[in-house]
PDB file of N, CA, C and O in Angstrom:
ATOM      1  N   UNK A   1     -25.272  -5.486 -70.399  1.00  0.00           N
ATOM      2  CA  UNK A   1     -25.845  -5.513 -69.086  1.00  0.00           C
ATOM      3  C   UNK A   1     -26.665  -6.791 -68.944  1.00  0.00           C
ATOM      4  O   UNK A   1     -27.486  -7.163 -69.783  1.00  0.00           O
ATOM      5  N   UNK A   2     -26.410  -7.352 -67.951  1.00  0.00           N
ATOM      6  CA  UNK A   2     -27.135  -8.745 -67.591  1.00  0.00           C
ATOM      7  C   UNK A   2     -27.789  -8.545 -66.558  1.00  0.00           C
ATOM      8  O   UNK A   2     -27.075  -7.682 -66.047  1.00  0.00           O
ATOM      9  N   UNK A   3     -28.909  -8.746 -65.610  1.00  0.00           N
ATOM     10  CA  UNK A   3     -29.723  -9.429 -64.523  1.00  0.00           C
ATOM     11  C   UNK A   3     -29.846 -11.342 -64.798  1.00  0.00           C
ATOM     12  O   UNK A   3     -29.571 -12.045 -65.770  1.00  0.00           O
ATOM     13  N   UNK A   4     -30.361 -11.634 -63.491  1.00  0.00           N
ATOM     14  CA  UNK A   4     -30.451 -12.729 -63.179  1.00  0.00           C
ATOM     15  C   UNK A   4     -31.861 -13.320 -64.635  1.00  0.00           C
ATOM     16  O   UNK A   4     -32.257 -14.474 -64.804  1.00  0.00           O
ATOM     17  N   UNK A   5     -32.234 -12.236 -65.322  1.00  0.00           N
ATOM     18  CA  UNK A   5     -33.926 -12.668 -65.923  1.00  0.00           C
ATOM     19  C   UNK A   5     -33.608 -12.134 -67.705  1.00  0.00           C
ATOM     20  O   UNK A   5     -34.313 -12.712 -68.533  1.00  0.00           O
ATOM     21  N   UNK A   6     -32.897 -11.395 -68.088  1.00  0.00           N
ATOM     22  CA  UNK A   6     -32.597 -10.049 -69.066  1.00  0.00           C
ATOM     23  C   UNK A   6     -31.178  -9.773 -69.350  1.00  0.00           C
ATOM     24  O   UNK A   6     -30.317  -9.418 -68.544  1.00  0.00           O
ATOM     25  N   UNK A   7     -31.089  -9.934 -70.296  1.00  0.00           N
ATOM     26  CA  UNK A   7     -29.277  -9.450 -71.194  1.00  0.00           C
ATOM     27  C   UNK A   7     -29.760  -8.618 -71.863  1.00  0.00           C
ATOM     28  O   UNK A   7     -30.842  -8.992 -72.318  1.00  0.00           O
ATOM     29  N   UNK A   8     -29.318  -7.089 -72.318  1.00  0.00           N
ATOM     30  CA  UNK A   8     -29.600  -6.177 -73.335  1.00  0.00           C
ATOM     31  C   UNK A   8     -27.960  -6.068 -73.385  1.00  0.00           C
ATOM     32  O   UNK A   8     -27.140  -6.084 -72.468  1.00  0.00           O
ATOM     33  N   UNK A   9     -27.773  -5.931 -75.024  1.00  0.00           N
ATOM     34  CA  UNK A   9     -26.917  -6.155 -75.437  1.00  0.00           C
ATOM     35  C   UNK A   9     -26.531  -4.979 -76.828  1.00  0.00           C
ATOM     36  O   UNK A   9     -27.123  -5.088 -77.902  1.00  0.00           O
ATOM     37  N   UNK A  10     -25.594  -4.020 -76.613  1.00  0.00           N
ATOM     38  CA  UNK A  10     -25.878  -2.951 -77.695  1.00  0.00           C
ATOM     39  C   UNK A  10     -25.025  -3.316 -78.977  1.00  0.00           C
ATOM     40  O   UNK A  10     -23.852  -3.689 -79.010  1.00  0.00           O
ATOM     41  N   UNK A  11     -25.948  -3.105 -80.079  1.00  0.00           N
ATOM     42  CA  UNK A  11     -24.450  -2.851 -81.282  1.00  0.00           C
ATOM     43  C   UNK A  11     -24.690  -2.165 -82.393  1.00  0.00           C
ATOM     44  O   UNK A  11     -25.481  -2.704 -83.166  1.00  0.00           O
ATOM     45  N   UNK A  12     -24.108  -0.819 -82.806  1.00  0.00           N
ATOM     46  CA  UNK A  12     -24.313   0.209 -82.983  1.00  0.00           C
ATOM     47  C   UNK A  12     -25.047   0.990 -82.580  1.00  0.00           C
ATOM     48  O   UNK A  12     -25.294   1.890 -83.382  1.00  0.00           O
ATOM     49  N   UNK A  13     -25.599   1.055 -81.508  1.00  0.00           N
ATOM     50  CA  UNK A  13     -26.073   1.343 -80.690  1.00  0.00           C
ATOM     51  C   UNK A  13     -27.737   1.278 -80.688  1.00  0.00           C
ATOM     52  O   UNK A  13     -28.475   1.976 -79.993  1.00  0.00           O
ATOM     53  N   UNK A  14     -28.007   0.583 -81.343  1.00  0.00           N
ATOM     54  CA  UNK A  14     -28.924  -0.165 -81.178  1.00  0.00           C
ATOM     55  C   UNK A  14     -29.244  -1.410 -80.052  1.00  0.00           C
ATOM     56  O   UNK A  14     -28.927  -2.582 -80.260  1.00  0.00           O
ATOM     57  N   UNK A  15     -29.840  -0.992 -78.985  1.00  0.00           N
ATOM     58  CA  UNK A  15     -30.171  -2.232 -78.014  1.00  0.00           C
ATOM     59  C   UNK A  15     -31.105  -3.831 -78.180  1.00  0.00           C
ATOM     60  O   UNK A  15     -32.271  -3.970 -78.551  1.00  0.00           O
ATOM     61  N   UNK A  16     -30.472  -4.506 -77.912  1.00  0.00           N
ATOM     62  CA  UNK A  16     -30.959  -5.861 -78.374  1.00  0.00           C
ATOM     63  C   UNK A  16     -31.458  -6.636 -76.906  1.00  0.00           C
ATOM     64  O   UNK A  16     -30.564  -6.752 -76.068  1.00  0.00           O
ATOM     65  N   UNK A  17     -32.452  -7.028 -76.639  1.00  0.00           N
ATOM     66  CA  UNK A  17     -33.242  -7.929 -75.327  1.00  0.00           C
ATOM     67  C   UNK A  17     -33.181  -9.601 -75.750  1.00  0.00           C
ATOM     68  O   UNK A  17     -33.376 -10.218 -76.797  1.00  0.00           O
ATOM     69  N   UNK A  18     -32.825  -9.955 -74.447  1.00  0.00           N
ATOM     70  CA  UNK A  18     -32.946 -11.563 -74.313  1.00  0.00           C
ATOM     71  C   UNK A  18     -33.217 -12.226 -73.335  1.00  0.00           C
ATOM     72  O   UNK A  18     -32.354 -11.968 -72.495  1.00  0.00           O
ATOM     73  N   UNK A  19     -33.884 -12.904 -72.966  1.00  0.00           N
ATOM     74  CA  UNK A  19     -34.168 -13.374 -71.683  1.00  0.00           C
ATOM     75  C   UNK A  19     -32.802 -14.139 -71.518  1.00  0.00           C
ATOM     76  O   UNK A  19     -31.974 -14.338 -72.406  1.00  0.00           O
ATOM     77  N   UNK A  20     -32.722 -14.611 -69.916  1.00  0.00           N
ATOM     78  CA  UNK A  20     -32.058 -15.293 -69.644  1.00  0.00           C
ATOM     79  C   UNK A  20     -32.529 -16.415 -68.979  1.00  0.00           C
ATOM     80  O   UNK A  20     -33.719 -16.229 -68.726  1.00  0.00           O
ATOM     81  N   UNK A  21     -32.120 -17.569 -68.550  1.00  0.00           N
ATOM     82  CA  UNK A  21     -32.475 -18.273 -68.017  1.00  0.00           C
ATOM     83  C   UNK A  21     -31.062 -19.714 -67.438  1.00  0.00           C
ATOM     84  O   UNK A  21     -30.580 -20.707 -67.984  1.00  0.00           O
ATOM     85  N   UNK A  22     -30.916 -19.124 -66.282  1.00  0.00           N
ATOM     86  CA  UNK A  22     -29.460 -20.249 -65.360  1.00  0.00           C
ATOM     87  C   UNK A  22     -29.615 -21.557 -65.597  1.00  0.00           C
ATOM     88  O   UNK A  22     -30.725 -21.833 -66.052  1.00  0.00           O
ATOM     89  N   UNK A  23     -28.949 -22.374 -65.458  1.00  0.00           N
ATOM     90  CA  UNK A  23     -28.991 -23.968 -65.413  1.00  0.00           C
ATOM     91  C   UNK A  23     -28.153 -24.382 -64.474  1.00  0.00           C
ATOM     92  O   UNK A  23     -28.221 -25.535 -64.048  1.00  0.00           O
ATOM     93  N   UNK A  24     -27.021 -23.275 -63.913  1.00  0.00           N
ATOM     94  CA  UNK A  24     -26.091 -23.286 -62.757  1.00  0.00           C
ATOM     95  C   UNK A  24     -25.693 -21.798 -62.662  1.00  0.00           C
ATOM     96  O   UNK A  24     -26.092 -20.823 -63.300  1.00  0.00           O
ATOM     97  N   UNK A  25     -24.874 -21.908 -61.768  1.00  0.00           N
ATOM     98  CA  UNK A  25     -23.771 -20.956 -61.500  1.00  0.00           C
ATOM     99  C   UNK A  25     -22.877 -19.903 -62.303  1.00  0.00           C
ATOM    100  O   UNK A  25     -22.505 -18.745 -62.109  1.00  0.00           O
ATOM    101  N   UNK A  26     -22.670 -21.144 -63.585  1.00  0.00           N
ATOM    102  CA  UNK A  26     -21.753 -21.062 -64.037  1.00  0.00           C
ATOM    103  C   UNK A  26     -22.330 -20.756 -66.141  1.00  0.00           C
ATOM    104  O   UNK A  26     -21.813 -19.980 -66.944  1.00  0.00           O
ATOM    105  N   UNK A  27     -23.284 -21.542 -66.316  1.00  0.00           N
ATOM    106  CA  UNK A  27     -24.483 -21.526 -67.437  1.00  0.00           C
ATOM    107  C   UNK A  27     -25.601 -21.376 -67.140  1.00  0.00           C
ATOM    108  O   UNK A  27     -26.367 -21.571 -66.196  1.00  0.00           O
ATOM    109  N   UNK A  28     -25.571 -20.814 -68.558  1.00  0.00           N
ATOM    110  CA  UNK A  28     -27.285 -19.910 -68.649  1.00  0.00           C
ATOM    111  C   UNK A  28     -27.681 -20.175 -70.146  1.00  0.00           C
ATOM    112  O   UNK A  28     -26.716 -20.367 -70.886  1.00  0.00           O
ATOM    113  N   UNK A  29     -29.140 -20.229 -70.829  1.00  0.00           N
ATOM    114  CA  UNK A  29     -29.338 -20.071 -72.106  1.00  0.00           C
ATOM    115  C   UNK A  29     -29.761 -18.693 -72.057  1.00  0.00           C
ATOM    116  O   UNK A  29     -30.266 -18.256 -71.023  1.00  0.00           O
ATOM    117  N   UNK A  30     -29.624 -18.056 -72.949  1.00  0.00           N
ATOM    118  CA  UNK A  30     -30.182 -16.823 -73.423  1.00  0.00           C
ATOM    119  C   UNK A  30     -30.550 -17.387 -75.056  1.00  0.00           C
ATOM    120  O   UNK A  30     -30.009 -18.205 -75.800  1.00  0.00           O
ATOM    121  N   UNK A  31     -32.049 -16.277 -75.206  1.00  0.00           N
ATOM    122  CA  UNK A  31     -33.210 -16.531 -76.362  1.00  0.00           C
ATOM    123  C   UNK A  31     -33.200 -14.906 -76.279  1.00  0.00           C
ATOM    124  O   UNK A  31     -33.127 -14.170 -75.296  1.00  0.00           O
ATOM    125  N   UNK A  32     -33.336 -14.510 -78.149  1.00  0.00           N
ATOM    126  CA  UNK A  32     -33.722 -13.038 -78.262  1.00  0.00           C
ATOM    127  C   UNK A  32     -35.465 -12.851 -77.880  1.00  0.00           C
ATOM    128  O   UNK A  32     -36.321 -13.728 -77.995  1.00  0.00           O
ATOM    129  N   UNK A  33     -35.640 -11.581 -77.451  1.00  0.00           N
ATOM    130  CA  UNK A  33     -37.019 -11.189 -77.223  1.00  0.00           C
ATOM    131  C   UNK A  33     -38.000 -11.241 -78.524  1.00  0.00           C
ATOM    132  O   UNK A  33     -39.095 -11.774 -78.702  1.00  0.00           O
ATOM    133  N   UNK A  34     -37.139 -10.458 -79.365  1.00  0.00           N
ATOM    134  CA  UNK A  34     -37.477  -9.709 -80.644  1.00  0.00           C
ATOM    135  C   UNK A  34     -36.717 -10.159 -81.636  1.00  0.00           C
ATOM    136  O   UNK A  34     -35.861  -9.355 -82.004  1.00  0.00           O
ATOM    137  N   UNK A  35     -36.749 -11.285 -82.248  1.00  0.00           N
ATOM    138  CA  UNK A  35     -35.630 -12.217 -83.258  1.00  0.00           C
ATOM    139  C   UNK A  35     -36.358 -11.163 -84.427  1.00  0.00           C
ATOM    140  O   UNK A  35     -37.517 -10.766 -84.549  1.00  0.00           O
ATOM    141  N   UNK A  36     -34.828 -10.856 -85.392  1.00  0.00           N
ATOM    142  CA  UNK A  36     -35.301 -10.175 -86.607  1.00  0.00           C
ATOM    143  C   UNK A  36     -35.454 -10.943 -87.494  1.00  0.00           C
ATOM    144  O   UNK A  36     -36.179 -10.643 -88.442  1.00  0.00           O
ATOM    145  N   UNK A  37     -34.782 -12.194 -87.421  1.00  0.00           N
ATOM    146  CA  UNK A  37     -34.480 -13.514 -88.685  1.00  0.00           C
ATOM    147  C   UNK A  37     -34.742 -14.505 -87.813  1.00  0.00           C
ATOM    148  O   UNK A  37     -34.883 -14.332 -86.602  1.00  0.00           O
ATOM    149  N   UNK A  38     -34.839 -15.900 -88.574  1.00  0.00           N
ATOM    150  CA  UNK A  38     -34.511 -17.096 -88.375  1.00  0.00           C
ATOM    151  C   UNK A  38     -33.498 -17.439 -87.485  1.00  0.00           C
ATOM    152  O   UNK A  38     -33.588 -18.200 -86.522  1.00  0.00           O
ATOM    153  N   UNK A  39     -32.474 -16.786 -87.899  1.00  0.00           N
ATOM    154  CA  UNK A  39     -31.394 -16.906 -86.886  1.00  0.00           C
ATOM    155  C   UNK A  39     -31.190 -16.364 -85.791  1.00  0.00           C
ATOM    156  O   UNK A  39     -30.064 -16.249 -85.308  1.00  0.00           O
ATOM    157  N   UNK A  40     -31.984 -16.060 -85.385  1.00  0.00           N
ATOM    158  CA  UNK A  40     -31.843 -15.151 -84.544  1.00  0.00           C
ATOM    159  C   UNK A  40     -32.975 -15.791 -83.237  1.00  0.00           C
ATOM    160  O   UNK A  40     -32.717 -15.860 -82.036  1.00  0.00           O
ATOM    161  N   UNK A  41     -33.766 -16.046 -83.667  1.00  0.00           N
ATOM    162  CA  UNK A  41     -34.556 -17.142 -83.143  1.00  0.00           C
ATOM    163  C   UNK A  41     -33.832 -18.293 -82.485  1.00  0.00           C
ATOM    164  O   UNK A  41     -34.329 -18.739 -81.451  1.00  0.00           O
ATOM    165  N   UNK A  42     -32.644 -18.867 -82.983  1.00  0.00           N
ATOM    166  CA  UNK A  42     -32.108 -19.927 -81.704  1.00  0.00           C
ATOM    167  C   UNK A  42     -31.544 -19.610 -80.522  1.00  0.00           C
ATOM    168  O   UNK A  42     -30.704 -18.710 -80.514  1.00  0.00           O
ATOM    169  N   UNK A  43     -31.918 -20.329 -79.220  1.00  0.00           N
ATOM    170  CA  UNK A  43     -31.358 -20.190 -78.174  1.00  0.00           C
ATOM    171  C   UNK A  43     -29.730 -20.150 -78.606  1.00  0.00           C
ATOM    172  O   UNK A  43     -29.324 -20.191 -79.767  1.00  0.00           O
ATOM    173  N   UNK A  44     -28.720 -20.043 -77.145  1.00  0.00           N
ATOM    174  CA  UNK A  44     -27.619 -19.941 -77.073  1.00  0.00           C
ATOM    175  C   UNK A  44     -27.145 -20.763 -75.873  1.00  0.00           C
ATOM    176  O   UNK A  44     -27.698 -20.475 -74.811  1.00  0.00           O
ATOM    177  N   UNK A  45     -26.368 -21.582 -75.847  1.00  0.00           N
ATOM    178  CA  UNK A  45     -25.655 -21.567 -74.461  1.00  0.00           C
ATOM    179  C   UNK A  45     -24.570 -21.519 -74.217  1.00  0.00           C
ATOM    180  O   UNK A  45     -23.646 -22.191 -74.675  1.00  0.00           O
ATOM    181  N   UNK A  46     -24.563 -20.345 -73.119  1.00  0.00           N
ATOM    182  CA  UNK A  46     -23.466 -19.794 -72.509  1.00  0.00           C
ATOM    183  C   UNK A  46     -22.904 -19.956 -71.250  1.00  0.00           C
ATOM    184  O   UNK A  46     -23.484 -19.664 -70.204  1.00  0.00           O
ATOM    185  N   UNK A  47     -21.199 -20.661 -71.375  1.00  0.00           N
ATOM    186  CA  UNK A  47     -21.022 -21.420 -70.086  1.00  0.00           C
ATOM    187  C   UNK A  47     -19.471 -20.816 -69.487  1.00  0.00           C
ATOM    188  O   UNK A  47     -18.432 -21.454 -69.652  1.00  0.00           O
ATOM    189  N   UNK A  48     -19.514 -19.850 -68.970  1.00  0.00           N
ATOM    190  CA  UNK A  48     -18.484 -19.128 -67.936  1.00  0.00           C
ATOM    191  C   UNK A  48     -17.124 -20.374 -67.463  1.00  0.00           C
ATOM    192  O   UNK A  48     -17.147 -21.210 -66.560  1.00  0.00           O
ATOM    193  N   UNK A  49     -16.111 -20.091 -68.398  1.00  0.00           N
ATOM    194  CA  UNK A  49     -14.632 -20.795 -67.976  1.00  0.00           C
ATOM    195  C   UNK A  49     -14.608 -20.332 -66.901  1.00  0.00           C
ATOM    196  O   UNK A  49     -14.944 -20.934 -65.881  1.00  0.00           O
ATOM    197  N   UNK A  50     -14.220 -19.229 -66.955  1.00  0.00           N
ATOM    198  CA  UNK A  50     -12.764 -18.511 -65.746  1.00  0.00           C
ATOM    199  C   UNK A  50     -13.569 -16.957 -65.331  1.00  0.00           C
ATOM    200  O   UNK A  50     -14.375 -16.394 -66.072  1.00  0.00           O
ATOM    201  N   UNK A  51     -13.151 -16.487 -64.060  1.00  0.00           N
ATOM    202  CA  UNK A  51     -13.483 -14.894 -64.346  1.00  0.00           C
ATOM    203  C   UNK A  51     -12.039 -14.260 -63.347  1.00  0.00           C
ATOM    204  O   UNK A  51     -11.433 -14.717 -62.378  1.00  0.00           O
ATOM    205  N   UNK A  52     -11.921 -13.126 -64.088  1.00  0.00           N
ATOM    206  CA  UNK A  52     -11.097 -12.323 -62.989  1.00  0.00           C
ATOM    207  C   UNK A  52     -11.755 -11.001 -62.475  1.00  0.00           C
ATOM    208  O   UNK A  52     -12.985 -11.049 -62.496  1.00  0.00           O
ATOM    209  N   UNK A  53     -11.254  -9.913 -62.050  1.00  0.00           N
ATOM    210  CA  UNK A  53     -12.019  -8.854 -61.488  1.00  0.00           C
ATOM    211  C   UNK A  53     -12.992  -8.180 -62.501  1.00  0.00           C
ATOM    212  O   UNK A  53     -14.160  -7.791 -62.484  1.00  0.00           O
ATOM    213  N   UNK A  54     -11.925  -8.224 -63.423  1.00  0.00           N
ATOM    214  CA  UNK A  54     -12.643  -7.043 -64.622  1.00  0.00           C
ATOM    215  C   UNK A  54     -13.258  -8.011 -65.997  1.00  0.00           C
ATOM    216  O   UNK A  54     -13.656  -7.407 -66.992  1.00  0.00           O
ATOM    217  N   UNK A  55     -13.293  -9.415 -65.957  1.00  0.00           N
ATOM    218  CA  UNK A  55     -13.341  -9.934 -66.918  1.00  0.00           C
ATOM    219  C   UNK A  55     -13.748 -11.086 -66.977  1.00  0.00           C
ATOM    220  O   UNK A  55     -13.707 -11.537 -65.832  1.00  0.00           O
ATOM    221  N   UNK A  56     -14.282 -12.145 -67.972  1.00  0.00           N
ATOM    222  CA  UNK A  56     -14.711 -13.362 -67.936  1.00  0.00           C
ATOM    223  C   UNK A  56     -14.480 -14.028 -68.815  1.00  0.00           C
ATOM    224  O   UNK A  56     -14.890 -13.289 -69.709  1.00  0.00           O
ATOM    225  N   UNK A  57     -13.946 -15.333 -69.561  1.00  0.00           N
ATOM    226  CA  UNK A  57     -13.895 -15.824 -70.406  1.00  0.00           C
ATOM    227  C   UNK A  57     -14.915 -17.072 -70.625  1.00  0.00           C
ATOM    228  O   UNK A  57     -15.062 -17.826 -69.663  1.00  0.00           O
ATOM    229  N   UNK A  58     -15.530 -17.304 -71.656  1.00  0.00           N
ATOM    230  CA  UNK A  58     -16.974 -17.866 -71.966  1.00  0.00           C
ATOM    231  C   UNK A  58     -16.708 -18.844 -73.064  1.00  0.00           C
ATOM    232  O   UNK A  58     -15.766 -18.737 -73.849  1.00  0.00           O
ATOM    233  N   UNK A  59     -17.666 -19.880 -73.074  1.00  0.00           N
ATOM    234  CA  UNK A  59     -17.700 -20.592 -74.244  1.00  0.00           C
ATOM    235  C   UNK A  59     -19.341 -20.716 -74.346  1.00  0.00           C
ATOM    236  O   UNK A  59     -20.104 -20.967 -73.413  1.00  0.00           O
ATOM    237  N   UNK A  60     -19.701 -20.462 -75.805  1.00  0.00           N
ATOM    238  CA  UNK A  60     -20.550 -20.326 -76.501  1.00  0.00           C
ATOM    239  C   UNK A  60     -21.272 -21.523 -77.572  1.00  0.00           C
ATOM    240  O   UNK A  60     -20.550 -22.343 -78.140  1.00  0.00           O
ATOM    241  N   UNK A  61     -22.270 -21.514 -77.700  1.00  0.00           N
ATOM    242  CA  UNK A  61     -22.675 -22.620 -78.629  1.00  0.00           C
ATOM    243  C   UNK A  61     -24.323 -22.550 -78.600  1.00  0.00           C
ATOM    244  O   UNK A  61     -25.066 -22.463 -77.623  1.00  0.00           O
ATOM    245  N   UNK A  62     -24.782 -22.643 -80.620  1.00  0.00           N
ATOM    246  CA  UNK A  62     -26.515 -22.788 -80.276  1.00  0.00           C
ATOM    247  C   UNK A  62     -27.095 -23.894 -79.906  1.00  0.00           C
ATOM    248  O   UNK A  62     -26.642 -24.789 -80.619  1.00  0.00           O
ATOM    249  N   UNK A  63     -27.872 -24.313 -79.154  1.00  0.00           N
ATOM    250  CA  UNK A  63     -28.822 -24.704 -78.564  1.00  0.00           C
ATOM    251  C   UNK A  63     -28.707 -26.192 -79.814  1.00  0.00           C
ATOM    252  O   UNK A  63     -29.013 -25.983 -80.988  1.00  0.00           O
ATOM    253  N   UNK A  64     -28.293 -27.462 -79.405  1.00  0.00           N
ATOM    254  CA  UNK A  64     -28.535 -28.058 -80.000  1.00  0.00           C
ATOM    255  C   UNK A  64     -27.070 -28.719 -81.221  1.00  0.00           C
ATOM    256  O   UNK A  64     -26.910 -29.882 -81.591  1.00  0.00           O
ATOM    257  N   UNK A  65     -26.275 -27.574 -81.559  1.00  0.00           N
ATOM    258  CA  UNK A  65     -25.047 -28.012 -81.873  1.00  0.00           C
ATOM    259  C   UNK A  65     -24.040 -28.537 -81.295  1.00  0.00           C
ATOM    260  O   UNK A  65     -24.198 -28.737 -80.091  1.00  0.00           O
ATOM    261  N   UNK A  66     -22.976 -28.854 -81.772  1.00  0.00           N
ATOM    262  CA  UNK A  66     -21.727 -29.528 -81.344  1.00  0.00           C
ATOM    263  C   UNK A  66     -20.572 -28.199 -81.441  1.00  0.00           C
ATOM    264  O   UNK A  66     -19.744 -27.920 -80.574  1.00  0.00           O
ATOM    265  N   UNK A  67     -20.733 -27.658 -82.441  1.00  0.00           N
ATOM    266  CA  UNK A  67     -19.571 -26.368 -82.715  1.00  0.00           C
ATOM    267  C   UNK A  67     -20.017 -25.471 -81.654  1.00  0.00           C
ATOM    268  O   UNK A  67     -21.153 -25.009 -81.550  1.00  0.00           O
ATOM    269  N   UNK A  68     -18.902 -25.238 -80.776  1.00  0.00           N
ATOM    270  CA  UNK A  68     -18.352 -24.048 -79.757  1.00  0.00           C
ATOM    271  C   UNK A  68     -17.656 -23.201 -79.969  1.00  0.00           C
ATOM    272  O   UNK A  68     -16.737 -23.597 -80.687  1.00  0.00           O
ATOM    273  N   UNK A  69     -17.571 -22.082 -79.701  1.00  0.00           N
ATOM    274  CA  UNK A  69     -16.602 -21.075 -79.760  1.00  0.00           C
ATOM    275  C   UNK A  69     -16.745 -20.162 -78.404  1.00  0.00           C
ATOM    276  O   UNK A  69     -17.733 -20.171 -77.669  1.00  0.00           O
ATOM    277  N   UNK A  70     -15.557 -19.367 -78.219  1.00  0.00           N
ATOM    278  CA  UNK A  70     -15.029 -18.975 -77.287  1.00  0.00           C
ATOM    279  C   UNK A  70     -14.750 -17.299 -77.307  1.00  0.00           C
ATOM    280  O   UNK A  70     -14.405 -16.625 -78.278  1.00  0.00           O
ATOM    281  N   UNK A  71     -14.963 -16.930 -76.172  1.00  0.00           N
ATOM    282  CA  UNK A  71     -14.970 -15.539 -75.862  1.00  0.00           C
ATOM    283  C   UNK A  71     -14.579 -14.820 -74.851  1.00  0.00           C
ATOM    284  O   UNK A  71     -14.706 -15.325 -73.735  1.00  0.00           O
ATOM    285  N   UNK A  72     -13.913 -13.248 -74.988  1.00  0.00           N
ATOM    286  CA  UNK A  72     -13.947 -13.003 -73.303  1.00  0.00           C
ATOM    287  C   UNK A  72     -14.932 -11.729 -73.159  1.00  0.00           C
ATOM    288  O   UNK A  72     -15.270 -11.124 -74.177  1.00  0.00           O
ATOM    289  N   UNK A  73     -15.380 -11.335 -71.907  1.00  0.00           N
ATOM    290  CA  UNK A  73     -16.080  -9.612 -72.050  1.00  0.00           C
ATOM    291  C   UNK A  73     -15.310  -9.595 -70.924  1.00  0.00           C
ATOM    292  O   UNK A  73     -14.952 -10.266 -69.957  1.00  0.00           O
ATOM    293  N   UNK A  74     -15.159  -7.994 -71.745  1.00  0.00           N
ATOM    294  CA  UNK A  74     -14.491  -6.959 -70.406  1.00  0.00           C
ATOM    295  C   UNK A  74     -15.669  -5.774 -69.704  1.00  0.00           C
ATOM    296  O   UNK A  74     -16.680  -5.268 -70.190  1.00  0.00           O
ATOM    297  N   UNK A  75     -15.041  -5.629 -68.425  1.00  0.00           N
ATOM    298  CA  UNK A  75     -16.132  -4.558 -67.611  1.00  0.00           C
ATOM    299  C   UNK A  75     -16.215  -3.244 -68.408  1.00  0.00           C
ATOM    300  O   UNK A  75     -15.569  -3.450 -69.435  1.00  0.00           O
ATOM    301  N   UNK A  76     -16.438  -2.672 -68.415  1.00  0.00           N
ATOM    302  CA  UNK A  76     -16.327  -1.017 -69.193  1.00  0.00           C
ATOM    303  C   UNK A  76     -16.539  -0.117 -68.223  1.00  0.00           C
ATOM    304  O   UNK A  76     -17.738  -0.277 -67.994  1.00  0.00           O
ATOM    305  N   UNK A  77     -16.099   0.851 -67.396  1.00  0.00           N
ATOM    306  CA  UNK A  77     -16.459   1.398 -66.876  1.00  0.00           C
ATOM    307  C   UNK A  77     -16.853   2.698 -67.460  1.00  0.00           C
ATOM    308  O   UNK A  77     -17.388   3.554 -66.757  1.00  0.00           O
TER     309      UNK A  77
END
């Protein structure tokens, strides 16, 4: 679940908080609230390829690197 301010993000069902913050339309950085590690502590930026009704495909990268990688999320109803 995203808002324009907040990503919570579950896995194992454990919920995870991040702010968000736009740079366009299209990118946003997201930072964890509550970093458990070091790693966890770096920003992210996340920059929206393509979307269709139910879906979006994304490219990813931390804050500061050159290595990207790529993703899609689907809606869940």
């Amino acid at each position: 679940m995203r808002n324009d301010t907040l990503e919570i993000d579950f896995f194992n069902g454990v919920a995870d908080t991040s702010s968000v913050r736009w740079i366009n339309d299209c990118e946003y950085i997201v930072k964890k609230l509550h970093p458990k590690s070091k790693s966890e502590e770096q920003s992210i930026h996340m920059k929206i390829l393509s979307t269709t009704e139910n879906s979006y495909t994304f490219e990813y990268n931390i804050v500061g690197k050159s290595q990207t990688s790529r993703g899609t999320a689907i809606k869940l109803e």
